[in-house]
Structures are given as structure tokens and as C-alpha cells.
Backbone as a chain_set.jsonl record, in Angstrom:
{"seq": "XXXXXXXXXXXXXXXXXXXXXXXXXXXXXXXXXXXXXXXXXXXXXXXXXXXXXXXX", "coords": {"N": [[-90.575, -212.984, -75.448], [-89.62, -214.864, -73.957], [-88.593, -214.179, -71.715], [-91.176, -214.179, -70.25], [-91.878, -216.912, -70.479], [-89.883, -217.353, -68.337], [-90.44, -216.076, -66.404], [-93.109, -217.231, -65.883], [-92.354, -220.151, -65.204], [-90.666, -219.822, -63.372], [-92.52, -218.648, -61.168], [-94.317, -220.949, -61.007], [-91.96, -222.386, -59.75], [-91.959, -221.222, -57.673], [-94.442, -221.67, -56.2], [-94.57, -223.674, -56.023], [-92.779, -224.503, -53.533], [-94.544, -222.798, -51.837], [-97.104, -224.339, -51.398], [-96.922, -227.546, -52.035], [-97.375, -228.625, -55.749], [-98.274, -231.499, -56.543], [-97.671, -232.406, -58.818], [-96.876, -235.774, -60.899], [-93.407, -236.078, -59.869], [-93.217, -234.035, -58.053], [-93.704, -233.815, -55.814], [-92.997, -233.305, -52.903], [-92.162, -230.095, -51.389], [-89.387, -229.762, -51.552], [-88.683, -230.406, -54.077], [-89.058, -228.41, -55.072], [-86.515, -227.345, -56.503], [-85.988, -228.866, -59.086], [-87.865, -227.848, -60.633], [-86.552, -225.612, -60.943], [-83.75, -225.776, -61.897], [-85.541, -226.749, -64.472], [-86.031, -224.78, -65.3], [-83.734, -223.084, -65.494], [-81.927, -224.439, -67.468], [-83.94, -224.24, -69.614], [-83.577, -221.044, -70.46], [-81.156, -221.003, -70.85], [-80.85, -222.971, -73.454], [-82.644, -221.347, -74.969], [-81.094, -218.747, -74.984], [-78.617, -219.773, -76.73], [-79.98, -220.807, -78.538], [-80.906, -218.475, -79.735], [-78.733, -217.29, -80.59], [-77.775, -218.805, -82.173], [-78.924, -218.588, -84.6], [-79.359, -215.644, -85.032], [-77.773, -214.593, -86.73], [-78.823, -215.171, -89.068]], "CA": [[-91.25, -214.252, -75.235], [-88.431, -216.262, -73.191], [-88.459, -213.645, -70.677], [-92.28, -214.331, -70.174], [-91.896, -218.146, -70.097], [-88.907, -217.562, -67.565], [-91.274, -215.684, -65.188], [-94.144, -218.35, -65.345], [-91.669, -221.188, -64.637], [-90.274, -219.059, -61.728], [-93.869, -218.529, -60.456], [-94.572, -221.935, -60.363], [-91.562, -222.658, -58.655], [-92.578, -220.089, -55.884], [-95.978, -222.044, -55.782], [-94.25, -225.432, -55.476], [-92.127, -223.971, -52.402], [-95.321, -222.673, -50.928], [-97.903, -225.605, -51.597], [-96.766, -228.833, -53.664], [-98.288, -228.922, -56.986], [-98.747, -232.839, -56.35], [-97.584, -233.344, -60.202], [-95.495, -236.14, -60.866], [-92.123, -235.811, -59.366], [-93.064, -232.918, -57.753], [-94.65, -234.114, -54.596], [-92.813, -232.298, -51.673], [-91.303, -228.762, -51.386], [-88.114, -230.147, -51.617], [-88.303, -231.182, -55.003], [-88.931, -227.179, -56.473], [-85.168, -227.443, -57.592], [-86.465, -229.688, -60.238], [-88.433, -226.645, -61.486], [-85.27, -223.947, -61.141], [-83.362, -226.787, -62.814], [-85.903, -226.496, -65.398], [-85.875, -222.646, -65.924], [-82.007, -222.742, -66.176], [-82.581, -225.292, -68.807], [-84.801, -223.434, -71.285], [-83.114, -220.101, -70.396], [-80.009, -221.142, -71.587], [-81.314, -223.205, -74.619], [-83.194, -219.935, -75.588], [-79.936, -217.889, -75.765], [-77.852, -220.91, -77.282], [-80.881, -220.615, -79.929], [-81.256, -217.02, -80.777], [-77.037, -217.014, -80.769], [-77.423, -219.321, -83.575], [-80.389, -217.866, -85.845], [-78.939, -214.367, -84.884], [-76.554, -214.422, -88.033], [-79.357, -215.544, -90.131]], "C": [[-90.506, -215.101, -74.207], [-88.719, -215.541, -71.754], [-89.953, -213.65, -70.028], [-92.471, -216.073, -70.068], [-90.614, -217.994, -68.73], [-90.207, -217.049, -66.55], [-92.395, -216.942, -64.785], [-93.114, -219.46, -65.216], [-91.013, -221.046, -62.802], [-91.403, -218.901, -60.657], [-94.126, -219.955, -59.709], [-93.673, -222.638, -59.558], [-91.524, -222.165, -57.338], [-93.866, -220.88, -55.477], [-95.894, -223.376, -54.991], [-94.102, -225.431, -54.157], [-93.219, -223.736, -51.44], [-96.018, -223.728, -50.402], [-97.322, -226.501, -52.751], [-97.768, -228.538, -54.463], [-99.123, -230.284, -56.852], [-98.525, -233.538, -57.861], [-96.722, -234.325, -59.979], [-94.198, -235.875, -60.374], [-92.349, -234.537, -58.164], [-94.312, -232.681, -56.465], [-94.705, -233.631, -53.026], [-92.262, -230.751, -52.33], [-90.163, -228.573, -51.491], [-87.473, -229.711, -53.342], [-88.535, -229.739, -56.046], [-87.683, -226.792, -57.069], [-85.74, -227.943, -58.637], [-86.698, -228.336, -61.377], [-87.191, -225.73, -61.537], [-84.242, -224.734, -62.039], [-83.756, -226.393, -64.294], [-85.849, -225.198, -66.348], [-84.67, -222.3, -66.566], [-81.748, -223.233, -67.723], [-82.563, -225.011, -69.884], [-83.816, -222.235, -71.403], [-81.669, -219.894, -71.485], [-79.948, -221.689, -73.418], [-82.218, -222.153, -75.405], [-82.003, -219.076, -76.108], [-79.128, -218.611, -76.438], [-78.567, -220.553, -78.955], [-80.911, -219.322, -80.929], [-80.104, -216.667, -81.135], [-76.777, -217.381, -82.176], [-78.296, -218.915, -84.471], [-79.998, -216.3, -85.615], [-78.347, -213.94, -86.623], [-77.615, -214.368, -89.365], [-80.588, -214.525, -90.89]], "O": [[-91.071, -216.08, -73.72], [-89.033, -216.211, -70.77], [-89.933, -212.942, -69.02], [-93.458, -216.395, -69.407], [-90.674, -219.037, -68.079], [-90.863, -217.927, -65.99], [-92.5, -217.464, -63.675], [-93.972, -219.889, -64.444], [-90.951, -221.686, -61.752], [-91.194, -219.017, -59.449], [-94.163, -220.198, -58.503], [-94.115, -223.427, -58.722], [-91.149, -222.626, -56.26], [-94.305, -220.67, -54.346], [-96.497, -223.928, -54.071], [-94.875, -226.063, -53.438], [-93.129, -224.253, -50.326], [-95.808, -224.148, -49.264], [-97.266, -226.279, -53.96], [-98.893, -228.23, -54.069], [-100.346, -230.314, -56.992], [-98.913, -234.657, -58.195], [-95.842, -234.181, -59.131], [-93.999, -234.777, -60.892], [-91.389, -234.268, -57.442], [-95.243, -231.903, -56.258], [-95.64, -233.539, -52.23], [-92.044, -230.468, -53.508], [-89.693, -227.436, -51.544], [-86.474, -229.104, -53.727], [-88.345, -229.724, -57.262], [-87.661, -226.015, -58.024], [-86.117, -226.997, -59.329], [-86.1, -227.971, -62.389], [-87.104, -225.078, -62.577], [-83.922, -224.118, -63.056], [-82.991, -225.937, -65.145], [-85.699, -224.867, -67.524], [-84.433, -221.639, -67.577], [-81.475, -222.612, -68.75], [-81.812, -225.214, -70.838], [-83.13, -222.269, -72.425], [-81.327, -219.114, -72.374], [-79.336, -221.145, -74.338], [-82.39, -222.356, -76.607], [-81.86, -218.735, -77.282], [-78.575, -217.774, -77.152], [-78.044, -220.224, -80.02], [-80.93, -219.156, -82.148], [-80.054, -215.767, -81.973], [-76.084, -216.846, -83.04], [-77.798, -219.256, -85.544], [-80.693, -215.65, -86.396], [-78.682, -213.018, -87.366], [-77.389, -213.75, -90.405], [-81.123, -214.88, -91.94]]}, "num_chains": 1, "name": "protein.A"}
């Protein structure tokens, strides 16, 4: 599942890069860090998560 939300976050930051989205914040091509930002984000809070419910 993570590895399936990592790809669609990655997508849309390939989409941003191509054409702005025009969402909020995310108005030039500049600003698709935001999104890789975001990916790192979850990515990490995903393994942080399953590290700790692992045991359980």
C-alpha cells in the first residue's frame, strides 16, 4: 500500500514539473519540491509506523 501511494505522489510531482496543477501553493513548476517534500514525509512516517506496530 505505501509503495502505491509513494508512486502516485511521485506522479503528480512529475505532472507538477511538466504543467502546474494550479492547486493552492502549487502554482509554478518551481514549487514541485513541495510535493517531493511531501512523499519523503509520508514515506518515512510509513516506516516509523510499521517499525512500531511490527512487534505487535
Amino acid at each position: 500500500m505505501t509503495k502505491i501511494i509513494l508512486l502516485l505522489l511521485l506522479l503528480v510531482a512529475a505532472i507538477q514539473v511538466i504543467k502546474p496543477l494550479g492547486w493552492p501553493g502549487l502554482k509554478k513548476r518551481k514549487d514541485a519540491w513541495k510535493l517531493v517534500a511531501g512523499v519523503i514525509c509520508v514515506t518515512f512516517a510509513s516506516v516509523i509506523l510499521s517499525a512500531l506496530f511490527q512487534g505487535v
